[in-house]
C-alpha positions in Angstrom: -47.1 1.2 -16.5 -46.0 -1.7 -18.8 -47.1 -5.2 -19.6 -43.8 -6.2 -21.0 -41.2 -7.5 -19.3 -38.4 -5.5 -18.3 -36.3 -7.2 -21.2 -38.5 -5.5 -24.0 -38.2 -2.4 -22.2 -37.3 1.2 -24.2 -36.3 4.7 -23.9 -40.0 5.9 -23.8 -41.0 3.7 -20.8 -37.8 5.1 -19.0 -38.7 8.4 -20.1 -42.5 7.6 -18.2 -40.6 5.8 -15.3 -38.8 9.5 -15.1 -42.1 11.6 -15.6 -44.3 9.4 -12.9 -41.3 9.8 -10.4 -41.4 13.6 -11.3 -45.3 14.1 -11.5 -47.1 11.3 -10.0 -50.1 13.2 -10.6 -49.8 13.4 -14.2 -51.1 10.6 -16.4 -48.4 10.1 -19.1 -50.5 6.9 -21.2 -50.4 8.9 -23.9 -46.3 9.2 -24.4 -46.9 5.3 -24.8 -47.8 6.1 -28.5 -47.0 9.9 -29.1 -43.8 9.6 -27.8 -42.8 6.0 -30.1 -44.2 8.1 -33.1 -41.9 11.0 -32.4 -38.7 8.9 -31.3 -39.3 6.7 -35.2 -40.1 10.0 -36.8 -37.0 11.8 -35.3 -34.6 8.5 -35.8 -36.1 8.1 -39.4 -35.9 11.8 -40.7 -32.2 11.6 -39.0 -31.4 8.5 -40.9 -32.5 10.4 -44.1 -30.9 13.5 -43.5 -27.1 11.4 -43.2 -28.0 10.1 -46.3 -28.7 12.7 -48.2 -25.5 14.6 -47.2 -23.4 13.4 -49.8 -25.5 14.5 -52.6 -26.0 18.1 -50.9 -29.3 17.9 -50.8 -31.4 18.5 -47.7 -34.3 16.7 -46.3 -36.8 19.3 -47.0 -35.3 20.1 -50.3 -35.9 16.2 -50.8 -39.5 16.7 -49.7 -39.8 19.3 -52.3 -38.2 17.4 -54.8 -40.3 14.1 -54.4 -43.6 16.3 -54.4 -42.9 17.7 -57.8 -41.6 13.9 -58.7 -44.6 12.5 -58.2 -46.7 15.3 -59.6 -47.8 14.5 -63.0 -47.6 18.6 -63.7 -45.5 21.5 -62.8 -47.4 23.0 -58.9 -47.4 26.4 -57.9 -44.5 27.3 -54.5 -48.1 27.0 -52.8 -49.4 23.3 -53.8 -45.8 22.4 -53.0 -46.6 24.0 -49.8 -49.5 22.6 -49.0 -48.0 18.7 -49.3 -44.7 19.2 -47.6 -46.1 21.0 -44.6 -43.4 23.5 -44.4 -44.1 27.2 -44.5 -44.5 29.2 -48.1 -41.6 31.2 -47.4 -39.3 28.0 -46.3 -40.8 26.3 -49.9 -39.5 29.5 -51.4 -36.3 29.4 -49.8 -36.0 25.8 -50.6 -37.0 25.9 -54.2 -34.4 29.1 -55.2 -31.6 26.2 -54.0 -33.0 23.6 -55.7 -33.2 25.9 -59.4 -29.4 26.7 -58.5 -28.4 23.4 -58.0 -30.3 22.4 -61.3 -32.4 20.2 -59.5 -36.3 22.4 -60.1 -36.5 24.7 -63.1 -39.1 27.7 -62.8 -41.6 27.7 -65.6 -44.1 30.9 -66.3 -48.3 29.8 -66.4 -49.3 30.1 -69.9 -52.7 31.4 -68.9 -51.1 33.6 -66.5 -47.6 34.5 -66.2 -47.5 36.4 -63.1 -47.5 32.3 -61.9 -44.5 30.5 -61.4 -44.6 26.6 -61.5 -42.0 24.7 -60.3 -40.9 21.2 -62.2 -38.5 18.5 -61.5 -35.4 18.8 -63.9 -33.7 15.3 -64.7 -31.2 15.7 -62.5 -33.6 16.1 -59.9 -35.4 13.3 -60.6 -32.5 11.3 -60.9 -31.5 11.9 -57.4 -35.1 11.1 -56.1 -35.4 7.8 -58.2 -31.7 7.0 -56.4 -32.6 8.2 -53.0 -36.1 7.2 -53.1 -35.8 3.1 -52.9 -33.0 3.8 -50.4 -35.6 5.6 -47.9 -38.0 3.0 -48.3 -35.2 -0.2 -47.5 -34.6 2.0 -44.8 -38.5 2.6 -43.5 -38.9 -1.0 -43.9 -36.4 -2.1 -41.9 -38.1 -0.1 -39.3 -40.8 -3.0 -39.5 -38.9 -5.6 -39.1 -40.3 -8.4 -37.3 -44.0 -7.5 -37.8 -46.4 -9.8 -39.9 -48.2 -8.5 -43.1 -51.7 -8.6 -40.9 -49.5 -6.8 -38.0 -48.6 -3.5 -40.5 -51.8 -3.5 -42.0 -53.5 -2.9 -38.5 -50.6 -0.6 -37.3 -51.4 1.3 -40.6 -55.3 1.9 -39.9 -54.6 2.9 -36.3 -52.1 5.2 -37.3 -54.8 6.5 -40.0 -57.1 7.3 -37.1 -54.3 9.5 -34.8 -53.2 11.1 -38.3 -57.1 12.2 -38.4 -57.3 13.1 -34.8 -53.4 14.9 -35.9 -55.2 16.7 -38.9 -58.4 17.6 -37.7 -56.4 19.2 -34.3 -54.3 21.5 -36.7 -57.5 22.7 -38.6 -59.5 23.7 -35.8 
């Protein structure tokens, strides 16, 4: 099941220790990778959301914050949708607590005002150009101990599942 020693050992392989035991049948190779990704991503997004607690904000408020940071123009609820992965009405919900906070201003199209954009006030992007180098000490302390060559090929393999990821949800 694993070709390190029982020294480097982790929660996942005790987790595919547990599942063999339970269903021997059951090849669980793939919780080798899946489950790593999902423990980082869970740990990671956990780290994030402690610190962000003392400025109020939440991490998917964050999310919707740095989208419209790094946007050189105001977006529509649904571009802002459509790069944080959440749902339209949780970008909704999300943005009406960021315009209260004074963190996103609403802004009519001028070719259509039916359309609301959404933009980053400077308050908000103060808090993202605060919080935004912290999140990525944090992240690359995660990668401690690998090489520059080492990240670079974790990178493109994890390109290739993100593929695999995207083209799974689109079919």
């Amino acid at each position: 099941m694993d070709s390190t020693g029982s020294r480097d050992r982790d929660f996942i392989d005790k987790v595919r220790g547990e599942w063999a035991q339970s269903y021997p049948e059951v090849d669980t190779a793939p919780i080798e990778i899946i489950g790593r990704i999902t423990r980082i991503s869970s740990q990671a997004l956990h780290q994030l959301e402690r610190a962000l607690a003392p400025s109020g904000v939440s991490r998917a408020e964050f999310e919707v914050l740095c989208a419209l940071a790094r946007s050189d123009r105001p977006l529509r609820a649904s571009e802002v949708t459509a790069v944080t992965m959440v749902s339209g009405a949780a970008t909704t919900k999300h943005a009406d607590r960021l315009v209260k906070l004074g963190l996103v201003e609403r802004q009519r199209f001028e070719r259509d005002g039916r359309v609301v954009l959404l933009q980053v006030t400077d308050a908000g992007r103060e808090l993202v150009d605060r919080e935004l180098p912290q999140r990525v000490e944090r992240d690359s302390r995660l990668l401690d101990g690998l090489d520059q060559d080492e990240r670079a090929e974790l990178a493109r393999l994890l390109r290739r599942i993100t593929r695999n990821s995207d083209d799974a949800d689109r079919s």
